[in-house]
C-alpha positions as YAML, in Angstrom:
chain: A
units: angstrom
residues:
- id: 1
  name: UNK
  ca: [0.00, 0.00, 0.00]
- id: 2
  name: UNK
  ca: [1.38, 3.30, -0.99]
- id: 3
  name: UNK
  ca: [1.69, 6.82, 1.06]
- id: 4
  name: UNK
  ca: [-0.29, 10.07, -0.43]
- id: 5
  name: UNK
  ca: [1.99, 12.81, -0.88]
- id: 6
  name: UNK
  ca: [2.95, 15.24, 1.64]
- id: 7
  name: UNK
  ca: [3.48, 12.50, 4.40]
- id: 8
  name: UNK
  ca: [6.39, 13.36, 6.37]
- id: 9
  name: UNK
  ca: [8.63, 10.89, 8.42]
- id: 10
  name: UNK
  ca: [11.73, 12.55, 9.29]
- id: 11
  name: UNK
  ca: [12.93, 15.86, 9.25]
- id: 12
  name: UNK
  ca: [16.37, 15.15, 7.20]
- id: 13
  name: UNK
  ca: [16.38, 17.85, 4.51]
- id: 14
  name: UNK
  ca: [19.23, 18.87, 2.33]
- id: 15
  name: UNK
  ca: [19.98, 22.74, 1.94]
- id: 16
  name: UNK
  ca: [21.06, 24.43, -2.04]
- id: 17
  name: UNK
  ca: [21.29, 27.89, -2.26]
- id: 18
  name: UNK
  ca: [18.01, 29.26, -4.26]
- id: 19
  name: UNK
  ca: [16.47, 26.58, -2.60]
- id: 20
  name: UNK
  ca: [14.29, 25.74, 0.62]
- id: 21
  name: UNK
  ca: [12.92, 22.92, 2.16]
- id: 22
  name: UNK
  ca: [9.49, 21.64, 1.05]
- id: 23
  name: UNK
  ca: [7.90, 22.82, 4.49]
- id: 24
  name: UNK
  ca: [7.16, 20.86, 7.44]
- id: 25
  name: UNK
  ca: [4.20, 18.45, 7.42]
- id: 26
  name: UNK
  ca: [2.44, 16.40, 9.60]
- id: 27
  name: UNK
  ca: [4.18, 13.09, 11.23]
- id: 28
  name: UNK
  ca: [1.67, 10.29, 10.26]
- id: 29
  name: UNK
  ca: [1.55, 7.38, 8.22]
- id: 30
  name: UNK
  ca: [4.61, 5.63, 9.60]
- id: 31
  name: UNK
  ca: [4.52, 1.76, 10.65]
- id: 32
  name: UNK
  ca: [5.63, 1.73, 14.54]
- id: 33
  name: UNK
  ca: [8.76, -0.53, 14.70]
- id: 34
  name: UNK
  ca: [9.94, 0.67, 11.28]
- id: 35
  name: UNK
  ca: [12.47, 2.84, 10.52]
- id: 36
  name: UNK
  ca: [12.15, 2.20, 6.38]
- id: 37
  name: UNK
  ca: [11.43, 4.97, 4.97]
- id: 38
  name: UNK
  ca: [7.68, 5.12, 3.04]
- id: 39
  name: UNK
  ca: [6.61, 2.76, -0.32]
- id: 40
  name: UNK
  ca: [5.45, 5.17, -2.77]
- id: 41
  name: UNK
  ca: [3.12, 4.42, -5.20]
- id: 42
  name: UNK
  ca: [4.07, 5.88, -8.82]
- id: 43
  name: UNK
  ca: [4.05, 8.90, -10.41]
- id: 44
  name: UNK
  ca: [5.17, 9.64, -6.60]
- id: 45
  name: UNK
  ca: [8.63, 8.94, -4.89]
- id: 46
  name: UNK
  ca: [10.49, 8.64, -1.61]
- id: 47
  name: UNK
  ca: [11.74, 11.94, -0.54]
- id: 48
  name: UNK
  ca: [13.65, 12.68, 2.45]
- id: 49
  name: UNK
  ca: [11.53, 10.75, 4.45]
- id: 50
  name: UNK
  ca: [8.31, 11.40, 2.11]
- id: 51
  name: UNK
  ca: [6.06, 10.37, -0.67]
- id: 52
  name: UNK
  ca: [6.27, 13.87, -3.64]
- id: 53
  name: UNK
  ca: [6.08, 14.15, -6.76]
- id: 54
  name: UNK
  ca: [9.22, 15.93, -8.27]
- id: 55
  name: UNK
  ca: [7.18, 16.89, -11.57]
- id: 56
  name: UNK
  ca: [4.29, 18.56, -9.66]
- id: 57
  name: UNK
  ca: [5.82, 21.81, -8.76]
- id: 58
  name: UNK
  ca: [7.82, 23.15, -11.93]
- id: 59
  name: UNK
  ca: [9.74, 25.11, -9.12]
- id: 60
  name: UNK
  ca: [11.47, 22.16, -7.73]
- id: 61
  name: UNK
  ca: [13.82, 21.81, -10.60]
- id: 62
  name: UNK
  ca: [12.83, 17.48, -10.76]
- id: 63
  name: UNK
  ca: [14.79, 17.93, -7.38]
- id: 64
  name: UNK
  ca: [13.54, 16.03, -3.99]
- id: 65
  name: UNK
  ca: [12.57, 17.76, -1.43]
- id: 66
  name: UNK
  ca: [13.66, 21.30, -2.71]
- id: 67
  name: UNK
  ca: [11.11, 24.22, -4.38]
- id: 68
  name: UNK
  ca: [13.22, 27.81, -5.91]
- id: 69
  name: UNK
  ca: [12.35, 30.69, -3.60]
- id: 70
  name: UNK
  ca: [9.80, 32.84, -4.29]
- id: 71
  name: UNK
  ca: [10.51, 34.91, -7.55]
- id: 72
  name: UNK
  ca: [13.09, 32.57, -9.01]
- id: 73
  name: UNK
  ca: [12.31, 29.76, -11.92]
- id: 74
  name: UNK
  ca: [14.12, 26.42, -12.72]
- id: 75
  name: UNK
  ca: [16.67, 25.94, -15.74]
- id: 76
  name: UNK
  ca: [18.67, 22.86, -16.48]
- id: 77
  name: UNK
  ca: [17.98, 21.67, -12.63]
- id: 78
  name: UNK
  ca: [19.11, 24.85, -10.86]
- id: 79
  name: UNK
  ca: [17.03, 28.03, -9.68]
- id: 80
  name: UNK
  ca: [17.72, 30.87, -11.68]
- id: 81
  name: UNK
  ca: [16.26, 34.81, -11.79]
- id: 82
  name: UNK
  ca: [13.35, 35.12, -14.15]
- id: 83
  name: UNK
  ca: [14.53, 36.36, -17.23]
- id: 84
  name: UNK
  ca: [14.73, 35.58, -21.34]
- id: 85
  name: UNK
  ca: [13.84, 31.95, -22.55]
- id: 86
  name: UNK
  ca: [16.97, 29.68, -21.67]
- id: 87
  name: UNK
  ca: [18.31, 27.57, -24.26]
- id: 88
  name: UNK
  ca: [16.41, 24.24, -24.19]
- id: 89
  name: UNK
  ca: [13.23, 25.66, -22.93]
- id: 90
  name: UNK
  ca: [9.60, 24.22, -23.73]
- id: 91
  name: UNK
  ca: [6.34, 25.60, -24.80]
- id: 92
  name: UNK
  ca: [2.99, 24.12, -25.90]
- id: 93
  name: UNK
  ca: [1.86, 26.28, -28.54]
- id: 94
  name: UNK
  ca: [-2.47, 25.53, -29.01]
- id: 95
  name: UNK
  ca: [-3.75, 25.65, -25.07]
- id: 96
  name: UNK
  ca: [-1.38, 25.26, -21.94]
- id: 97
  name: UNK
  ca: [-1.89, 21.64, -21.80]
- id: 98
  name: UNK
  ca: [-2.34, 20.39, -25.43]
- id: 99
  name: UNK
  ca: [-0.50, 21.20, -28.39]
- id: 100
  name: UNK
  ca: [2.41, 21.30, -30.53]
- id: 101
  name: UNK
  ca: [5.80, 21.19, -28.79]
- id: 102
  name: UNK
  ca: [8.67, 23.85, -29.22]
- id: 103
  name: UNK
  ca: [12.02, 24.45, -28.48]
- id: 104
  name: UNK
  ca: [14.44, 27.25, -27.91]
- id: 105
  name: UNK
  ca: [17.59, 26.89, -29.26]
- id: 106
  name: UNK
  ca: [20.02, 29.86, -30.84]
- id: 107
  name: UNK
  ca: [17.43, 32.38, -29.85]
- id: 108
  name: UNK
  ca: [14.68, 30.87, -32.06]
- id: 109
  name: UNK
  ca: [11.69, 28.57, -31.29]
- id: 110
  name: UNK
  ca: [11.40, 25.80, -33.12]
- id: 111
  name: UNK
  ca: [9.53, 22.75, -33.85]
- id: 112
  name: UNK
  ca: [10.64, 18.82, -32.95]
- id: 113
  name: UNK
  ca: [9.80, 15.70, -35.29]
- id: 114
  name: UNK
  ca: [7.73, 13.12, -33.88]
- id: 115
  name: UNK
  ca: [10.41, 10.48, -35.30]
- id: 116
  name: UNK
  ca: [11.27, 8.31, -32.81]
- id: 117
  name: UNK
  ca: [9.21, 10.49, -29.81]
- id: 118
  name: UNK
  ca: [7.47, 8.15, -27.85]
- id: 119
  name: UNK
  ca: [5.33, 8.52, -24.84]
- id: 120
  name: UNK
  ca: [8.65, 8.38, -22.51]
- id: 121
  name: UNK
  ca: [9.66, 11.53, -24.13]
- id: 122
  name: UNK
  ca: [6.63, 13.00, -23.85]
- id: 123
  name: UNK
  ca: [6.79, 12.52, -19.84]
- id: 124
  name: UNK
  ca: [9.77, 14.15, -20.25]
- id: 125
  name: UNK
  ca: [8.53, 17.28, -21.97]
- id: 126
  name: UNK
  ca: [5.98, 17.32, -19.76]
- id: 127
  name: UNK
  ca: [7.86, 17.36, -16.34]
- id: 128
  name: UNK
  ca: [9.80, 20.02, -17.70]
- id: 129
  name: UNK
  ca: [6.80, 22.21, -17.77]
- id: 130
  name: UNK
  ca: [5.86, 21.57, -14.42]
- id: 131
  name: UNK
  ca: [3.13, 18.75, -15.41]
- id: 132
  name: UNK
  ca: [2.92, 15.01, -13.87]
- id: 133
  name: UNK
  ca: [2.91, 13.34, -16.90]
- id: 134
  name: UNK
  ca: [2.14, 13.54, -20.84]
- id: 135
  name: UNK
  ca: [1.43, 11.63, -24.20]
- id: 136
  name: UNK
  ca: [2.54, 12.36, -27.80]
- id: 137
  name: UNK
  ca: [0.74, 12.89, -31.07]
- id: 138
  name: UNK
  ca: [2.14, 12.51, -34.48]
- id: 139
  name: UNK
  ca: [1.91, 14.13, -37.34]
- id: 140
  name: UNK
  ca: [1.26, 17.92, -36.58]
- id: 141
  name: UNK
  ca: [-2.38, 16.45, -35.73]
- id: 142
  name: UNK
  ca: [-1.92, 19.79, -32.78]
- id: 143
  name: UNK
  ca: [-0.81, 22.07, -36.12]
- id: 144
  name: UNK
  ca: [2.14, 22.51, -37.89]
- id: 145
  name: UNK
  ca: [5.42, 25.03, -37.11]
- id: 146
  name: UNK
  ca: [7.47, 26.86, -39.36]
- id: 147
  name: UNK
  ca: [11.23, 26.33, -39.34]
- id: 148
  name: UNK
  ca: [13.45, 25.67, -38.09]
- id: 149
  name: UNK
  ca: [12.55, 22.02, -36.72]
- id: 150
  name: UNK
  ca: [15.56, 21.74, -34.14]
- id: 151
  name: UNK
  ca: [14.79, 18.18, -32.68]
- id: 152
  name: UNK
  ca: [14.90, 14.83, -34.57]
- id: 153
  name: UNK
  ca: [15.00, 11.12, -33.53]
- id: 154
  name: UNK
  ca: [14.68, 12.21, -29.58]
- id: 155
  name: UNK
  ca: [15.01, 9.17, -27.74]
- id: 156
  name: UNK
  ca: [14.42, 9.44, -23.69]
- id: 157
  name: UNK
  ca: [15.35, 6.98, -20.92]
- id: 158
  name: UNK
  ca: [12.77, 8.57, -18.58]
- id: 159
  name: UNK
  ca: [14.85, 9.76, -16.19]
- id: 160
  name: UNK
  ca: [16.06, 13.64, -17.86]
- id: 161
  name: UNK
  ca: [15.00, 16.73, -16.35]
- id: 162
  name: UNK
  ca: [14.76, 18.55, -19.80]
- id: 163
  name: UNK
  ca: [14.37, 17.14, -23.41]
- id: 164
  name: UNK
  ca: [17.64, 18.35, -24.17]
- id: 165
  name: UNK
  ca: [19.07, 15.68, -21.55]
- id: 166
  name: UNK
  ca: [17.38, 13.20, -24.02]
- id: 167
  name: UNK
  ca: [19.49, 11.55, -27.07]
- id: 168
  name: UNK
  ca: [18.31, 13.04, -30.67]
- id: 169
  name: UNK
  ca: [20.27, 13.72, -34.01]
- id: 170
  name: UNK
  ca: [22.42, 16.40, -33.67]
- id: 171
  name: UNK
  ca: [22.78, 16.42, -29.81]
- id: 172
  name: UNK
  ca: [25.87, 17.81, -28.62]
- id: 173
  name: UNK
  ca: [26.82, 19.77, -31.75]
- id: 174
  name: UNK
  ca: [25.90, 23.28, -31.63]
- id: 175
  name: UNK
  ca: [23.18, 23.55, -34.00]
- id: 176
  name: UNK
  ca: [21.18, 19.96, -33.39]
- id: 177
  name: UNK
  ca: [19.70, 18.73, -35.59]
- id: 178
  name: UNK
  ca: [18.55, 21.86, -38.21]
- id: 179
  name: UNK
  ca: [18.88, 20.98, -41.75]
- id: 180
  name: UNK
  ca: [22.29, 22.88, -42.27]
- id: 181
  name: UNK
  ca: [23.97, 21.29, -39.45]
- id: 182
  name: UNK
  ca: [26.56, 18.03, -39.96]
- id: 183
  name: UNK
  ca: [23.28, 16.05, -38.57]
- id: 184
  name: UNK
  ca: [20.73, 17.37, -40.52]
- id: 185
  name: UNK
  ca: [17.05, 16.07, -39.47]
- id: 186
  name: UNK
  ca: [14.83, 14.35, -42.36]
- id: 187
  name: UNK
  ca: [11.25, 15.78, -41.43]
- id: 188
  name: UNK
  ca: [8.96, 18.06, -42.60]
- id: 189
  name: UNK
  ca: [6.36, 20.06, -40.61]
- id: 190
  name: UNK
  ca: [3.91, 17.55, -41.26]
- id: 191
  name: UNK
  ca: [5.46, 15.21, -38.41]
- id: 192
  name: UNK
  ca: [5.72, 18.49, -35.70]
- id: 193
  name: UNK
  ca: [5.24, 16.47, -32.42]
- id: 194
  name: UNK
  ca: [2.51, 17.72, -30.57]
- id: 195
  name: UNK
  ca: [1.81, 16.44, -26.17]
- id: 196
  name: UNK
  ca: [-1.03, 16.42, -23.91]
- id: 197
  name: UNK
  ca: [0.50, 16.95, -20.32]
- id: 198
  name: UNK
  ca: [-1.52, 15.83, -17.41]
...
């Protein structure tokens, strides 16, 4: 039997500047006699002592136990002052939980290819925005971009805190996967990946 989230068992929390503790919460759920820490039940996870979700709050930067202070935002798993889009950012462009996905890279927005984007990616997206979880749709079925398309072949383990943690052609060169680059995508805007985040 899992714990809801928000049950506390020990006080043990870890200190990062930009960072505070999650806030105290009740003592209760523990088995007397045991000094295991809780059994989660998924999307949630042990976390110093409690069952959270590290994709619930997009101010926790996928990081147990920790939330930004007040006024600052994550980027690439560290608190940072508001400011410009940072390179590898998200956006759902249609509603704010359902549409095509974007991403900035050189300064530009651009589109990513459904090749090879599978639901696990899509969780990924998804946490990055601050959601629990997500799905993917093909085929600009959530409307089609204009160039550049920066992300091709994006293959996630699951565990990345942004999409540009994920494998995809073109990563680690410094313009991915655009058409002029030595890794030049093969899509068109008619496969523009598109998520539903939950």
């Amino acid at each position: 039997m899992g714990i809801d989230a928000g049950t506390r068992f020990d006080a043990g929390v870890e200190r990062d500047a930009g960072m505070r503790d999650a806030g105290s919460l009740p003592d209760a759920g523990r088995d007397a006699g045991t000094d295991a820490g809780p059994t989660c039940t998924a999307p949630l996870v042990a976390c110093g002592g409690m069952c959270v979700s590290t994709a619930a709050d997009p101010r926790n930067c996928g990081r147990c136990g920790f939330t930004c202070a007040t006024g600052l935002r994550c980027a690439g798993g560290a608190c940072i002052e508001p400011g410009p889009e940072v390179e590898g950012d998200l956006r759902i462009v249609g509603s704010a939980t359902m549409g095509r996905l974007e991403v900035f890279h050189m300064g530009v927005w651009g589109t990513i290819c459904d090749d090879g984007f599978t639901s696990t990616s899509a969780g990924v997206a998804c946490r990055q925005l601050g959601f629990t979880d997500g799905t993917e749709t093909c085929c600009a079925s959530l409307g089609a971009g204009v160039d550049p398309i920066w992300m091709d072949d994006v293959s996630c383990t699951g565990t990345e805190l942004r999409l540009a943690d994920c494998t995809f052609r073109g990563s680690g060169t410094a313009d991915w996967s655009s058409s002029s680059g030595p890794t030049p995508h093969n899509c068109s805007h008619s496969e523009d990946v598109g998520v539903t985040c939950l």
